[in-house]
C-alpha positions as CSV (number, residue, x, y, z in Angstrom):
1,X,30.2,-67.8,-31.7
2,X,30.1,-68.4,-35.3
3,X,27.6,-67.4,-38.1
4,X,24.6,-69.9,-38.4
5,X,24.9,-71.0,-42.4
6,X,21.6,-71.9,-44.0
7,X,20.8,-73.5,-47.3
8,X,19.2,-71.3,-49.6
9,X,15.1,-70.9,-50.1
10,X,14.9,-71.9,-54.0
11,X,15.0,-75.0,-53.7
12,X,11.9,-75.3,-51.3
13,X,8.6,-76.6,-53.2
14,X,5.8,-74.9,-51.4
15,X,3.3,-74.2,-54.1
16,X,0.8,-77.0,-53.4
17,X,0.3,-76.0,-50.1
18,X,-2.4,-73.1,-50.8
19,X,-5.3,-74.2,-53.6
20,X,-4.6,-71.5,-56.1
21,X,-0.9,-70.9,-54.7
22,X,1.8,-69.3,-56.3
23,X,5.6,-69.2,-55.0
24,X,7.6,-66.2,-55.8
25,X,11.3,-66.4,-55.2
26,X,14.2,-64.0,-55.4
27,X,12.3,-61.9,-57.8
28,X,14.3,-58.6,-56.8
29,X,17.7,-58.8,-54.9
30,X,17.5,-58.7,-51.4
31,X,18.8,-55.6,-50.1
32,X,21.0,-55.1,-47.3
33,X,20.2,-55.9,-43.6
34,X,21.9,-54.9,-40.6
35,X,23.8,-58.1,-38.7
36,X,22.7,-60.2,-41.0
37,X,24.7,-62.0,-45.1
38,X,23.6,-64.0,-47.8
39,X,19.8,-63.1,-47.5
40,X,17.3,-65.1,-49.2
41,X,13.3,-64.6,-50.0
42,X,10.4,-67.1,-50.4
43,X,6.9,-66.0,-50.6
44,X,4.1,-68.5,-50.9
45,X,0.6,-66.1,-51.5
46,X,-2.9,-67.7,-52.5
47,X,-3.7,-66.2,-55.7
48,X,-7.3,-66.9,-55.5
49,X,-8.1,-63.5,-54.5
50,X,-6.7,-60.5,-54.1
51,X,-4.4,-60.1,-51.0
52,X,-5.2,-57.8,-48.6
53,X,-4.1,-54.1,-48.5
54,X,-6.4,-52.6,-45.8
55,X,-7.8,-54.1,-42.7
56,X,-7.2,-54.6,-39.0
57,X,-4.9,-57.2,-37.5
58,X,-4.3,-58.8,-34.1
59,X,-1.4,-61.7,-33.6
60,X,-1.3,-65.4,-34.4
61,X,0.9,-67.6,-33.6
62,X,4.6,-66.9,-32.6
63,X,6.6,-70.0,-32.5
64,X,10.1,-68.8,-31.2
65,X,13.4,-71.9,-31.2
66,X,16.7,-70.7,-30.7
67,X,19.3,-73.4,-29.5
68,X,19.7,-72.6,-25.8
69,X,24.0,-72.2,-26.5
70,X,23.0,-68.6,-27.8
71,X,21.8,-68.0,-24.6
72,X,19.3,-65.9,-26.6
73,X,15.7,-64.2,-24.0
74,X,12.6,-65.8,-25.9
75,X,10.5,-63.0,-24.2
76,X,13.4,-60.2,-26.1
77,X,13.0,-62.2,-29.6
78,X,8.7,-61.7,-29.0
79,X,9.0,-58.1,-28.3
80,X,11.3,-57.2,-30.9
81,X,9.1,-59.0,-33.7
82,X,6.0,-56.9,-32.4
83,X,7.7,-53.7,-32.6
84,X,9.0,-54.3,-35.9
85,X,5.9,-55.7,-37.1
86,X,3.6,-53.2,-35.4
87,X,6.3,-50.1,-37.2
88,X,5.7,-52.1,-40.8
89,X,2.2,-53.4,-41.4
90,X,0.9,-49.9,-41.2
91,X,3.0,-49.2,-44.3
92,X,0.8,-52.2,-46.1
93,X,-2.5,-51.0,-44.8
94,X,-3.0,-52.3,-41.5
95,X,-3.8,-51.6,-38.3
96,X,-3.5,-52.9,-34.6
97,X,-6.4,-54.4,-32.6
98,X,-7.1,-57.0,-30.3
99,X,-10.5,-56.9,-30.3
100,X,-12.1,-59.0,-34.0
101,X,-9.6,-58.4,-36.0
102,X,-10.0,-59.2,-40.0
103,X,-6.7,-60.7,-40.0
104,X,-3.8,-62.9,-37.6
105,X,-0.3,-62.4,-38.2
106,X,1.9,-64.9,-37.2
107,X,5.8,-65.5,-36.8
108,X,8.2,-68.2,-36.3
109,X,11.6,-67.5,-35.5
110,X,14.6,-69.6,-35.9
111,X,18.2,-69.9,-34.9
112,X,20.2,-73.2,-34.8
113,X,17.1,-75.0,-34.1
114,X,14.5,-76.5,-36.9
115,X,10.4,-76.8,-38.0
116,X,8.5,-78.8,-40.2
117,X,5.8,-77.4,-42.0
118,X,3.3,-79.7,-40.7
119,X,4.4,-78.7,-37.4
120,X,4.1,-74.9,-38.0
121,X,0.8,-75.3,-39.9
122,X,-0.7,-77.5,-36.8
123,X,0.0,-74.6,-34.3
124,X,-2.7,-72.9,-35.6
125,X,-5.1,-75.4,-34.7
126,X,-8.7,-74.9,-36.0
127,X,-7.8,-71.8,-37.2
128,X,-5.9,-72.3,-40.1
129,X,-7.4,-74.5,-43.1
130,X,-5.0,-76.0,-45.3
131,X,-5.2,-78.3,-48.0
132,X,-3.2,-81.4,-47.4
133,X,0.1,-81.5,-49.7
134,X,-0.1,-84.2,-52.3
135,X,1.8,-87.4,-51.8
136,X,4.4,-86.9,-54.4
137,X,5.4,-83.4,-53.0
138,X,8.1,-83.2,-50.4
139,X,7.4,-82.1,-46.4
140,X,9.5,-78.9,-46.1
141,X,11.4,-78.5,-43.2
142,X,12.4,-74.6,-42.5
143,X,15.9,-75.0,-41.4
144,X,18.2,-73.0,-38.4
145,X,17.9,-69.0,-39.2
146,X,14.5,-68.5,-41.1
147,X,12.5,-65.7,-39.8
148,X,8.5,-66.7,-41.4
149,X,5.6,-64.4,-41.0
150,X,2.0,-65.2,-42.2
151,X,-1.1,-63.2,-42.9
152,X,-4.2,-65.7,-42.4
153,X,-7.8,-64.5,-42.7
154,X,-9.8,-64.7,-40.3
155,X,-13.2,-65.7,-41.4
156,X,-12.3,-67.9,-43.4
157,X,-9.1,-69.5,-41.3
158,X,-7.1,-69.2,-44.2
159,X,-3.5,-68.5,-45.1
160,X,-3.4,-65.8,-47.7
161,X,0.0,-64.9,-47.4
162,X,3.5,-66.3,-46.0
163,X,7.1,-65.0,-46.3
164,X,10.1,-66.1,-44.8
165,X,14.0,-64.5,-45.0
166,X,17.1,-67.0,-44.5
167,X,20.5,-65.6,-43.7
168,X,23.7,-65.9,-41.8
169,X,23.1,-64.1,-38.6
170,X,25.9,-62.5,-36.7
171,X,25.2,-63.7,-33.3
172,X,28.1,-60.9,-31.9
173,X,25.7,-58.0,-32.8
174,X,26.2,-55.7,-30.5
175,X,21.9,-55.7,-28.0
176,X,21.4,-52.4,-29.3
177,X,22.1,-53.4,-33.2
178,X,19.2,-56.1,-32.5
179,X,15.9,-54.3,-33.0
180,X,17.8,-52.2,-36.2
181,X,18.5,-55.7,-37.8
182,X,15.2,-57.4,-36.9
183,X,13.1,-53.7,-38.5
184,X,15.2,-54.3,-42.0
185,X,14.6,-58.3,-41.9
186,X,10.8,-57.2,-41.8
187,X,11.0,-54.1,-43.6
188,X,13.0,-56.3,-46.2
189,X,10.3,-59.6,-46.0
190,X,7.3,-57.0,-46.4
191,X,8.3,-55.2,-49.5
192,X,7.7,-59.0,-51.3
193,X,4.1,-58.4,-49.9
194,X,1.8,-57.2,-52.8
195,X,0.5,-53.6,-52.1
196,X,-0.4,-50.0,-53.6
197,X,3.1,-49.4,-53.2
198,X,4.6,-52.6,-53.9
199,X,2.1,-54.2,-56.8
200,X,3.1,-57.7,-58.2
């Protein structure tokens, strides 16, 4: 199988979609990860408050498409997101519950398949508020190979926080390289999150 080429993430427009939202992209190079070229950031963060650095989370959403010629387990995609997001988000603050937690993380996951926006925000159902995107900006559609997590607030059902890496993925890596490239595509996506270590 060949790479899966995407376009790159500058040229998305995603800063009405959060009252008070700011885009941030390719700030700092994107360093290297494992089974995975031409790397690209977009971060879309509501800067009406301070983001979180502290607090518990349990999981949102995960929306998972990979075209079915990959022959790629759903269930092993899932469980490799977990890990690597249960290994990271203590680095930002954050710990694992399942029982109230202050905050839902969420994750989409793409390879050779497509999402709109619209469609990822609706998944949520009630328990996302978001402002609707003015007429004269353009519907984004995340295309094949995007990896997207959010932060949303609980209380408030609000998204405080979304990041998303594009990059050819090479779809030969070896099932034991898999987890390895999946922890730096998170590792990499979370060091754009603002934190004690990572200020912005």
């Amino acid at each position: 199988m060949r790479p899966v080429g995407y376009a790159g993430l500058c040229a998305w427009a995603l800063g009405a979609l959060v009252a008070g939202g700011r885009e941030a992209e390719g700030a700092d190079a994107v360093r290297p990860i494992e089974g995975a070229t031409n790397a690209s950031i977009h971060v879309l963060y509501d800067t009406t408050r301070a983001l979180p650095v502290a607090g518990t989370f349990g999981w949102g959403i995960s929306m998972l498409r990979v075209d079915s010629a990959h022959k790629v387990l759903l269930s092993e995609v899932e469980e490799r997101m977990h890990r690597s997001l249960l290994e990271a988000l203590p680095a930002e603050g954050f710990t694992y519950t399942n029982q109230a937690p202050d905050y839902l993380v969420g994750f989409a996951f793409l390879s050779g398949a497509s999402l709109s926006e619209a469609e990822l925000n609706a998944s949520y159902g009630n328990l996302l508020a978001f402002p609707t995107r003015p007429k004269t900006e353009p519907s984004v559609n995340y295309d094949a190979g995007v990896l997207i997590v959010d932060v949303v607030e609980c209380a408030r059902g609000r998204l405080l926080w979304r990041g998303a890496v594009k990059s050819d993925i090479d779809l030969n890596l070896p099932d034991d390289r898999k987890q390895a490239r999946c922890d730096g595509a998170i590792r990499e996506l979370l060091r754009h999150y603002p934190s004690p270590a990572n200020p912005r």
